[in-house]
C-alpha positions, 0 to 999 in steps of 0.5 A, a space after each residue: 289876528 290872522 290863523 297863522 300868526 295865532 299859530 306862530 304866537 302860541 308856538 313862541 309861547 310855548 318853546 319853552 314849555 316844551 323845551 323843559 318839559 322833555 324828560 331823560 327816558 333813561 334816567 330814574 330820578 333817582 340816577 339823575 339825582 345821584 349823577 347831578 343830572 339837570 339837562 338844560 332848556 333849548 332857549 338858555 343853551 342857546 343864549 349860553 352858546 350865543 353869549 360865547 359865540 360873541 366874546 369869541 368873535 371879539 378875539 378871534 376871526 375865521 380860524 377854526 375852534 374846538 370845543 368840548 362839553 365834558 358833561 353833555 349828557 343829551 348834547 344841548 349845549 354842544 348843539 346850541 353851539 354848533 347853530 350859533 358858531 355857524 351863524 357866525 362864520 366858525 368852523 367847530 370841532 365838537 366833542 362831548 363826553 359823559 359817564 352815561 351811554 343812552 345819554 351819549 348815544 342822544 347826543 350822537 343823533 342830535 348832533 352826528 358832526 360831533 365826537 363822543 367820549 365815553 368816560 368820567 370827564 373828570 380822570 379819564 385814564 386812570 393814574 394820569 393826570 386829567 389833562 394828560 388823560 384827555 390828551 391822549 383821548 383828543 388825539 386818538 381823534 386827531 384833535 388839538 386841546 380846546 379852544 372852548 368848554 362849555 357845561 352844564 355839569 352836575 350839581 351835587 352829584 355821587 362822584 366816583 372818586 374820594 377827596 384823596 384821589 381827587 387831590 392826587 390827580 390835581 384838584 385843588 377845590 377837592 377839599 372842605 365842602 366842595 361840589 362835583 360843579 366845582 371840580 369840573 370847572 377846574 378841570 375846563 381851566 386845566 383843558 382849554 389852550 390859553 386864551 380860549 374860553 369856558 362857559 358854565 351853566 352852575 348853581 348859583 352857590 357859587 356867590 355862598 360864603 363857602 364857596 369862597 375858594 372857587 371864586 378865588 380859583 375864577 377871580 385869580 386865574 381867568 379873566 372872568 368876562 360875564 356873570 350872571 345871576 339868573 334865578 330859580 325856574 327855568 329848569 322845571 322841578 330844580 328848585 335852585 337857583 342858576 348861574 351863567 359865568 364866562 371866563 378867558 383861560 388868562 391872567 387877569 390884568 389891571 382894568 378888566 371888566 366883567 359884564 354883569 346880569 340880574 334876571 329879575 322875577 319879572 323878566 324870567 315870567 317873561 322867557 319861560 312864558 315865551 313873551 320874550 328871549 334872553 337876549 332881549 333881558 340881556 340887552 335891557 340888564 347887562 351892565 359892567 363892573 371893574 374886576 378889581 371890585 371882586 377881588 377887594 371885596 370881604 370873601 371875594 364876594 361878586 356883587 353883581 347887583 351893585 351899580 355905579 352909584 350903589 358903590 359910593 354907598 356900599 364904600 361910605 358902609 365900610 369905609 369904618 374899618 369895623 363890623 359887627 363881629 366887634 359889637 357881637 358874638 354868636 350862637 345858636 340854639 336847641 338842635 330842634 325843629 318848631 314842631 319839637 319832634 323827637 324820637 326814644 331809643 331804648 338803647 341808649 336810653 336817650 330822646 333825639 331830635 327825629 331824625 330824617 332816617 326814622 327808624 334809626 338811632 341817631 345817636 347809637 345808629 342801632 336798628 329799632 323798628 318802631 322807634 318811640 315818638 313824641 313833641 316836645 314843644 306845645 303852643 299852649 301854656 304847659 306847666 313845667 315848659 319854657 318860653 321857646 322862639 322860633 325862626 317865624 316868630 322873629 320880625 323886625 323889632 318885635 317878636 311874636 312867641 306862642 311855643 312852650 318847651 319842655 326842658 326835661 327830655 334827657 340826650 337833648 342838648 339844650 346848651 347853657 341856660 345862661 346862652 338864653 338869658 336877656 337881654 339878647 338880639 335874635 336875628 332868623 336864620 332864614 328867609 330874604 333880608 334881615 329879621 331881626 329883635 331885642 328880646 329881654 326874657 330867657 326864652 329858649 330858641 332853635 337851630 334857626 334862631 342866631 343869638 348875638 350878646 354884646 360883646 365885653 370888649 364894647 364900651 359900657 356905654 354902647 348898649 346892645 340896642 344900637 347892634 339892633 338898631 344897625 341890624 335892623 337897619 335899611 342901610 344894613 338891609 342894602 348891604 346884604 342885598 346887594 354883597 349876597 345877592 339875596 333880592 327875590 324869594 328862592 328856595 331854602 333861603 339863609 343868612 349865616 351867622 357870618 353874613 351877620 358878623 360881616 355887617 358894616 359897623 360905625 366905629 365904637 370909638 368915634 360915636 361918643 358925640 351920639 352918646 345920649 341919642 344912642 341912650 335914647 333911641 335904645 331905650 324906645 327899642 325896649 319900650 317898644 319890643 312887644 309891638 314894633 316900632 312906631 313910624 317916628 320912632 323907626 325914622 328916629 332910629 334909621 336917622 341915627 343910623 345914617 349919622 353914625 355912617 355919615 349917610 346922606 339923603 343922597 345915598 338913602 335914595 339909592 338905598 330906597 331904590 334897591 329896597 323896592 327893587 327887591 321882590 316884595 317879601 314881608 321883610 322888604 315890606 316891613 322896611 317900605 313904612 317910612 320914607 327918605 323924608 321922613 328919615 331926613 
């Protein structure tokens, strides 16, 4: 290889090293953290810009655009739109506002054309209306309403207003647990003219069961365009993961398509080690989904992971009009960590889990300096303490207990022993996928340990272990993959005790004909709860399973694909033993 191309190999390489390592010089971390402040890498700005740039051109030639960033901190964005708009022929007014003046004076230099406000995006004019507020200030430019948003706008920022005055001044997401990203799409939705676009770089809490009322506010007023799941790494120290979603500001109408993207491990090594580009994953991974799908989906969830053949697979799922919420019921454990760290205070006279602020009472918030500490949980045996079951002991089909707990600690709340008493199913709050057992003792368990009981209103003869067998399940597994979206390693990864209830279940009244194999298979289960399923036993029991779904081969094979699809986790690994054959 010649010096020069050697050169220029090494320069695309490492763009975007370069691009992520650059540092705000006027933001502490701490401003940044307050303000939500994540600035964004050249190259996905630029795929972002070029994404929009491309569904503008399918809807308009030639005329003229205005677009606003109303959190543009450094500019990126607008600079990465400017290049591309003028690839493409448009005109384009650009105008940015941020709360931050170096920020915006960064922003003046990169991009001298554009227009810079000074202010809070989100109320401008103080008891005006947002959209009124930005009116005036556009005007005092001599510009019109934008065509086109487009931010990355802060992520669980300190906002300066409460949720009654962002209630007041029209924000209909200010309500529940909310974040500042939210807000700042509803108000791009309030802003951009009909028909113009918005384009959002986010975190990827969008697709959580909480966030529910914001993917109502995208799916029932826009026409969302793009969606894209892109992981975690791309902005260096952000240990979340992103999202990119496009939306037209218009009625959604009967047929609308949205493209879809899932960047995997492999392809983001690719981008962020400068191998490839994001347009190249976009051509190799985009692949389109029927709107409609969102909005029948439990908790309008977007799938963006379900291709056309997953979609057969998913409705045979949930074509039984029953979940597990109809088998099971919930709760959780001790409000304790593994480790059985806990503070005394002398006031209260009470031991409190430790709390993240050490030198003050949770309980009383009294100021006590030193506060008194100890653990209340032992790996070896201790006279007086109780068998206790943390999230990490919990595989599938089998449980792995080394803790003991002393029960005797007054101003813990232990909860009811009768919670803990077996036989139960305890299924680990975190990590990818599902880790789930049966567990026949009255060990106690922590915060992080979901215990499910069989509910009374279950026929007699239905025993828990078929609520195990369909939890731990490689079709179970399929569904939470593909509905959650959970198919690489993040950081904090959860599932909640109702993407468990939410499961897929066969009817109750209709598995009488499987009576005696359920009886059967259960009792394998029990015999085996202390070393996990056997390979004949784990192919039993899933053949089981795919009878009371009315699954066949051919949909094992599209379940097996998305399985090793997914990054190669010990859950995932655990489910990798048998295969379709032996299944059928």
């Amino acid at each position: 290889m010649s010096g020069v191309r050697a050169e220029r190999e090494h320069t695309k390489r490492s763009r975007l090293h370069v691009s992520r390592a650059h540092r705000t010089p006027w933001l502490t971390n701490e401003a940044a953290k307050l303000q939500g402040a994540v600035y964004t890498p050249e190259e996905l700005s630029a795929y972002v810009a070029q994404k929009m740039v491309s569904f503008v051109q399918a809807s308009r030639s030639g005329e003229r655009i205005t677009a606003v960033d109303p959190a543009c901190g450094d500019g990126q964005l607008l600079s990465a739109l400017h290049d591309e708009a003028s690839k493409a022929g448009f005109d384009c007014d650009l105008v940015g506002m941020d709360v931050d003046r170096l920020a915006l004076e960064s922003a003046s230099s990169k991009i001298p054309q554009a227009s810079f406000l000074m202010g809070d995006a989100l109320c401008p004019t103080q008891g005006v209306a947002p959209e009124s507020g930005w009116r005036r200030r556009l005007q005092r430019r001599k510009l019109p309403m934008p065509t086109l948003a487009i931010a990355n706008p802060p992520w669980g920022a300190a906002l300066r207003h409460n949720r009654v005055e962002l209630a007041e001044a029209g924000y209909t997401l200010a309500r529940g647990q909310y974040d500042s990203y939210e807000l700042f799409i509803e108000l791009a939705l309030k802003l951009v003219v009909p028909g113009g676009l918005i384009g959002f770089i986010i975190p990827d809490s969008l697709f959580a069961t909480k966030h529910q009322d914001l993917r109502r506010l995208l799916l029932s007023k826009s026409q969302v365009l793009f969606v894209a799941r892109m992981g975690e790494g791309l902005f260096e120290s952000v240990f979340r993961a992103c999202a990119v979603v496009i939306c037209r500001n218009s009625a959604p109408s009967e047929g609308d398509t949205t493209q879809c993207l899932r960047l995997t491990p492999e392809w983001r090594r690719s981008i962020t080690a400068g191998e490839t580009t994001f347009a190249e994953a976009d051509a190799a991974l985009l692949h389109h989904v029927p709107t409609e799908r969102f909005l029948l989906n439990p908790g309008l969830q977007i799938d963006v992971d379900i291709r056309d053949l997953g979609v057969a697979t998913i409705q045979k799922l949930r074509s039984t009009g029953t979940r597990m919420e109809q088998y099971l019921s919930s709760a959780r454990g001790v409000e304790l960590s593994k480790n059985g760290k806990v503070t005394f205070c002398p006031v209260c006279n009470t031991w409190s889990p430790e709390p993240k602020n050490a030198d003050t009472c949770p309980r009383c918030d009294q100021d006590l300096l030193p506060l008194e500490r100890d653990v209340m949980v032992s790996t070896q045996e201790v006279s007086g303490y109780h068998p206790f079951i943390v999230g990490e002991d919990i595989e599938r089909h089998r449980i792995r207990s080394h803790r003991w707990l002393d029960l005797s600690r007054t101003g813990i709340n232990y909860k009811d022993p009768e919670l803990y008493a077996g036989p139960k199913l305890l299924v680990r709050k975190t990590g990818v996928g599902i880790s789930a057992s049966m567990d026949y003792s009255d060990a106690y368990t922590n915060q992080v340990v979901y215990v499910f009981r069989k509910q009374a209103s279950l026929p007699e003869w239905l025993p828990i272990e078929f609520a195990a067998a369909l939890i731990c399940s490689r079709a179970a597994f399929f569904h939470v993959t593909l509905t959650n979206g959970e198919t690489e390693w993040r950081s904090h990864p959860y599932l909640t005790q109702r993407h468990v209830l939410d499961l897929p279940a066969p009817n109750p009244e209709k598995l009488s004909h499987l009576g005696a194999e359920i009886e059967h298979a259960a009792r394998l289960i029990r015999e085996q709860s202390m070393t996990g399923l056997d390979p004949a036993t784990d192919a039993l029991v899933e053949n089981l399973v795919a009878r009371a779904f009315g699954l066949d081969r051919q949909d094992y094979q599209q379940i097996y694909e998305t399985i090793f699809a997914v990054q190669d986790l010990v859950p995932v690994r655990a489910i990798k033993t048998i295969s379709v054959d032996d299944i059928f």
